[in-house]
Wavefront OBJ file of the C-alpha trace (Angstrom):
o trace
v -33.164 -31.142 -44.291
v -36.452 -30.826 -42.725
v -38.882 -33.517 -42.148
v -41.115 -34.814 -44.798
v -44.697 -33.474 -44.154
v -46.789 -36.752 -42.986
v -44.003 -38.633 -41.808
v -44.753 -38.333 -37.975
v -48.317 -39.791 -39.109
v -46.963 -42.292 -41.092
v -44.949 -44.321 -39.014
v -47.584 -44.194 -36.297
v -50.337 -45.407 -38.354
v -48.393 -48.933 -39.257
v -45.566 -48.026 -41.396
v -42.962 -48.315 -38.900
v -40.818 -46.234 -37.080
v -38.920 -42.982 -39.015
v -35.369 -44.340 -40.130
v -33.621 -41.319 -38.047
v -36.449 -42.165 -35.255
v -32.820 -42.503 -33.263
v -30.998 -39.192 -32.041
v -27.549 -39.748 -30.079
v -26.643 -37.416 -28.217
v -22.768 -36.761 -28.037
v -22.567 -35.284 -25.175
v -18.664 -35.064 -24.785
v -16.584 -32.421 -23.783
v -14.963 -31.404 -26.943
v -15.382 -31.810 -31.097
v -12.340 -33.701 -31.274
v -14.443 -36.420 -28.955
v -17.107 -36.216 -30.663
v -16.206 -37.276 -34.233
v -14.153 -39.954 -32.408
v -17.443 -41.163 -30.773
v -19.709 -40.757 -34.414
v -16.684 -42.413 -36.091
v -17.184 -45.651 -33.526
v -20.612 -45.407 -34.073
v -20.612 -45.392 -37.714
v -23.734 -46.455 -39.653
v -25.997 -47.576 -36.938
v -27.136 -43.960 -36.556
v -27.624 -40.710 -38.779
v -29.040 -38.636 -36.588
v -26.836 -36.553 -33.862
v -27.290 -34.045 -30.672
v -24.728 -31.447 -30.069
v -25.634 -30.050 -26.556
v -24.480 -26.906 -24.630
v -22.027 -28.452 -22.771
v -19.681 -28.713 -26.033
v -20.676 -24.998 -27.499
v -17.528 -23.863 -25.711
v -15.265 -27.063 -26.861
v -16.066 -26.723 -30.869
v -20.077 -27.879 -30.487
v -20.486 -25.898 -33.756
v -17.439 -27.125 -35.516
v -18.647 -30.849 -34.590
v -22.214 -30.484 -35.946
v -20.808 -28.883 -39.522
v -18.472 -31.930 -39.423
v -21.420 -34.213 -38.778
v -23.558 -32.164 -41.904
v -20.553 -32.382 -44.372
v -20.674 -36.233 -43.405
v -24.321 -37.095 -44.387
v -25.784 -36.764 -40.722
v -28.264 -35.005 -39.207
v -28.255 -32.702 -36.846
v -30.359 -31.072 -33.543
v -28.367 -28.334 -32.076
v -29.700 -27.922 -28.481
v -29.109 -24.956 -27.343
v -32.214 -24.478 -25.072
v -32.192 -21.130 -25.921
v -33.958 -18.025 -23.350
v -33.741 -14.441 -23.325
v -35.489 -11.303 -24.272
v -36.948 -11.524 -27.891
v -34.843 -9.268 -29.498
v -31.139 -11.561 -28.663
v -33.294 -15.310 -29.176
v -33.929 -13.855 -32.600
v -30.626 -12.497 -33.480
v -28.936 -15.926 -31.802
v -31.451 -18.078 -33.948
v -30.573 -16.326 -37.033
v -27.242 -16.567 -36.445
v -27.246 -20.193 -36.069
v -29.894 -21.076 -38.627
v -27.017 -19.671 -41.280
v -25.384 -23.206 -40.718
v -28.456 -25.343 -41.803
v -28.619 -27.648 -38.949
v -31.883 -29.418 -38.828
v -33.561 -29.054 -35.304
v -32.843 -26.051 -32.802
v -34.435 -25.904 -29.048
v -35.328 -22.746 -27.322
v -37.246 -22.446 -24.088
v -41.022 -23.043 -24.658
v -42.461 -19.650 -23.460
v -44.104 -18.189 -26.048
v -41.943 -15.210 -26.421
v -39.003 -17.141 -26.942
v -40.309 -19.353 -29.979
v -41.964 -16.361 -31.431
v -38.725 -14.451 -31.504
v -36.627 -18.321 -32.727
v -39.247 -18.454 -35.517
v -38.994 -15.363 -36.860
v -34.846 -15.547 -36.644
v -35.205 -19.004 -38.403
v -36.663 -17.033 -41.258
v -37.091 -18.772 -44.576
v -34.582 -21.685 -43.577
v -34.698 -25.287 -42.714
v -33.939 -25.802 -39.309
v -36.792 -26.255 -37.240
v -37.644 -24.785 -34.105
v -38.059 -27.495 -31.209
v -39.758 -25.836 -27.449
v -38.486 -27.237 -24.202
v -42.668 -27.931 -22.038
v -40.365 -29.416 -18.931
v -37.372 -30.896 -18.566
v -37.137 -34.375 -17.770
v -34.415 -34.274 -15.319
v -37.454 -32.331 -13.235
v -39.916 -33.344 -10.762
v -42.829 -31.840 -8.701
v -40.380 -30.866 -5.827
v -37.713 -29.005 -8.396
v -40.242 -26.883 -9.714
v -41.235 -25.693 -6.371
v -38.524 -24.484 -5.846
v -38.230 -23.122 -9.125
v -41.735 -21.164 -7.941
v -43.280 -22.580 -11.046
v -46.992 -22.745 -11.408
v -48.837 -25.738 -9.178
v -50.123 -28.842 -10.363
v -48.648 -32.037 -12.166
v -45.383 -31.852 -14.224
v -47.118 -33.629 -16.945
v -50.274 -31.584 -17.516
v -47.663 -28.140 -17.148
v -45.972 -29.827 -19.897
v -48.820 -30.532 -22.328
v -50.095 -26.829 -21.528
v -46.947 -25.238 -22.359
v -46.877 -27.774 -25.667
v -50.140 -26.223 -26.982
v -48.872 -22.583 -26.243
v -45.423 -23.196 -28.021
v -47.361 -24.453 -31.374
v -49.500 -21.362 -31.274
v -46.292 -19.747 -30.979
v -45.374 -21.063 -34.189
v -43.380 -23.960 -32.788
v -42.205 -26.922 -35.173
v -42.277 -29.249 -32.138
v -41.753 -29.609 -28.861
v -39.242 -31.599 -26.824
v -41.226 -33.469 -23.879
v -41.206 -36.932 -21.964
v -42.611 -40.010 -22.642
v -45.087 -39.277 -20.237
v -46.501 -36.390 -21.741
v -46.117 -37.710 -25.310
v -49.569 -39.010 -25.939
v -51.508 -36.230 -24.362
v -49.342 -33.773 -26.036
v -50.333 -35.531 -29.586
v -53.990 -35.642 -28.803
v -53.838 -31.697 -29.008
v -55.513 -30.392 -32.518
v -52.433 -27.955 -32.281
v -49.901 -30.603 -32.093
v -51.011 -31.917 -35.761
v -48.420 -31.913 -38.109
v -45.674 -31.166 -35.252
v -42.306 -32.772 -34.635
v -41.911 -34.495 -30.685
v -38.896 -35.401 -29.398
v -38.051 -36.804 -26.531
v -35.213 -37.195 -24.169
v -34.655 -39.180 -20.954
v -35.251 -42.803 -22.704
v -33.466 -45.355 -21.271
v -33.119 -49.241 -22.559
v -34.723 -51.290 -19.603
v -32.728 -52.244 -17.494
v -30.245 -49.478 -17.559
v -29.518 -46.707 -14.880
v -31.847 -43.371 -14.839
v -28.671 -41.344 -13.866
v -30.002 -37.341 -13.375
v -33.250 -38.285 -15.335
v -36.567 -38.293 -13.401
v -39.380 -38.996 -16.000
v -38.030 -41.979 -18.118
v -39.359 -44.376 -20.866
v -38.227 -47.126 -22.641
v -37.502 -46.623 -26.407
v -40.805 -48.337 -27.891
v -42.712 -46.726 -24.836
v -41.908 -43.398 -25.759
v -42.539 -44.443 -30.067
v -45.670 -45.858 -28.947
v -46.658 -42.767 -26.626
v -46.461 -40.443 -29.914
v -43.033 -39.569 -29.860
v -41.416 -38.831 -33.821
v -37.458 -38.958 -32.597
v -36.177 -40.416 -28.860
v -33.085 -39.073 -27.590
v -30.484 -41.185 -26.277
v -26.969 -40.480 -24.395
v -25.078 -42.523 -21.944
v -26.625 -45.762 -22.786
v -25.382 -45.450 -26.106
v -22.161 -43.508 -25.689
v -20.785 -45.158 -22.777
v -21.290 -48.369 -23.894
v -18.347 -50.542 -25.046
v -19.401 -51.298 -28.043
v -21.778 -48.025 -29.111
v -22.759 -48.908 -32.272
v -23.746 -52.377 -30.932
v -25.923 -50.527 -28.669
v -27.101 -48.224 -31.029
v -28.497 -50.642 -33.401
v -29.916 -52.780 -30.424
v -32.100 -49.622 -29.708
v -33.119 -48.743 -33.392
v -33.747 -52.566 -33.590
v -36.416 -51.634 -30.353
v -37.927 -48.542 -31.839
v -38.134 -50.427 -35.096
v -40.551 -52.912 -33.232
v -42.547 -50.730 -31.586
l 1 2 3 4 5 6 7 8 9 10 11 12 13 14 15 16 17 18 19 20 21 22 23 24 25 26 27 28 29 30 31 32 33 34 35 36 37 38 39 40 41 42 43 44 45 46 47 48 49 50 51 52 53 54 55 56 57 58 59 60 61 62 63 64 65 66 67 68 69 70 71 72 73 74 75 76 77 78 79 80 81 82 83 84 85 86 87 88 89 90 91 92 93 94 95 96 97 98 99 100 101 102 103 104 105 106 107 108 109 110 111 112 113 114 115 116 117 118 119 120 121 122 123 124 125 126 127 128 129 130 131 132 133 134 135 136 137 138 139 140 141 142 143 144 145 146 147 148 149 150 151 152 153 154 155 156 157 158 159 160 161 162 163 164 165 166 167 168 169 170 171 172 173 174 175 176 177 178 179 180 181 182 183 184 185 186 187 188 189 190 191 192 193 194 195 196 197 198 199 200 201 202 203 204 205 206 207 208 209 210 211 212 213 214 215 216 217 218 219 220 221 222 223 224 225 226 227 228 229 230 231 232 233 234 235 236 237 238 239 240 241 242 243 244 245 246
């Protein structure tokens, strides 16, 4: 289930895009919704996000659903606490072989997630900043000064010394963030990537889909645009068509 070494090289030297470059998330509020929504969907994707807002309305019975069916699967879970639960939570969860898994990117935290991962194949993804943030949310988060982007590329190269698989960042910070020796061989995803034209909703630090392949990004993640469209797997394809290009 996990990636093919290389691959993330690969498709940025001239091969094209990975075939799963595409995640959609399904952010619904229940499992029942969700396999509705992957059912409409259909072949223009393989490659799904089960977010926290559906752990409590079956998020875990919809992602083995989506693994018995052929897809894949990043479980993001964004996970933060002292070392000792992150590792007993990730080992817990690893038991159902999904193939990505967030946690926050302190080092602690992906420490503790890699060693609860163990010997399986889900790989451990670090949150740098989240792209619903800006300069004025983290102060008053009391977070460290300076640009949200170079935070984000710090806290990149900490979470792969922490043993990180990848790292889930912007657009923005995509290219710096791949320029890092550390980063070689590592996974980035990244969320916030709207088609042009389309509304930013709660998202501060957006790209288009080929911006964000071309920035260095392995797998763009991709909600509303896709899921509230009327015809989702119309727009699904239309943005795998984009990514293909790029």
């Amino acid at each position: 289930m996990s990636a093919e070494p290389g691959a993330a090289g690969a498709a940025r030297s001239g091969a094209g895009a990975r075939p799963d470059a595409l995640i959609v998330a399904l952010d619904v509020g229940h499992a029942h919704a969700a396999q509705e929504l992957a059912a409409r969907i259909g072949d223009a994707a393989s490659f799904y996000k089960i977010g926290l807002g559906m752990l409590t309305g079956g998020g875990l019975a919809a992602a083995m659903a989506l693994k018995e069916a052929g897809a894949r699967v990043f479980l993001d879970m964004k996970l933060f606490d002292i070392p000792a639960t992150v590792e007993a939570a990730t080992r817990g969860l690893a038991q159902f072989d999904l193939d990505f898994l967030t946690v926050h990117g302190d080092p602690h935290v992906v420490r503790a997630a890699v060693a609860g991962r163990g010997g399986s194949a889900t790989r451990i993804l670090a949150v740098t900043v989240l792209t619903s943030l800006d300069r004025a949310d983290l102060d008053h988060c009391m977070i460290v000064p300076g640009a949200p982007g170079d935070i984000a590329v710090e806290r990149a190269r900490r979470a792969f010394l922490a043993g990180a698989d990848g790292v889930i960042a912007s657009a923005q910070e995509a290219a710096a963030i791949r320029a890092l020796p550390e980063a070689e061989g590592r996974l980035i995803v990244t969320p916030g990537v709207r088609p042009a034209g389309v509304a930013a909703d709660d998202q501060k630090r957006v790209a288009t889909p080929a911006d964000a392949i071309r920035a260095g990004a392995d797998h763009v993640v991709v909600g509303r645009p896709i899921t509230a469209a009327a015809d989702p797997a119309a727009a699904a394809r239309a943005i795998a068509a984009e990514i293909a290009g790029a």
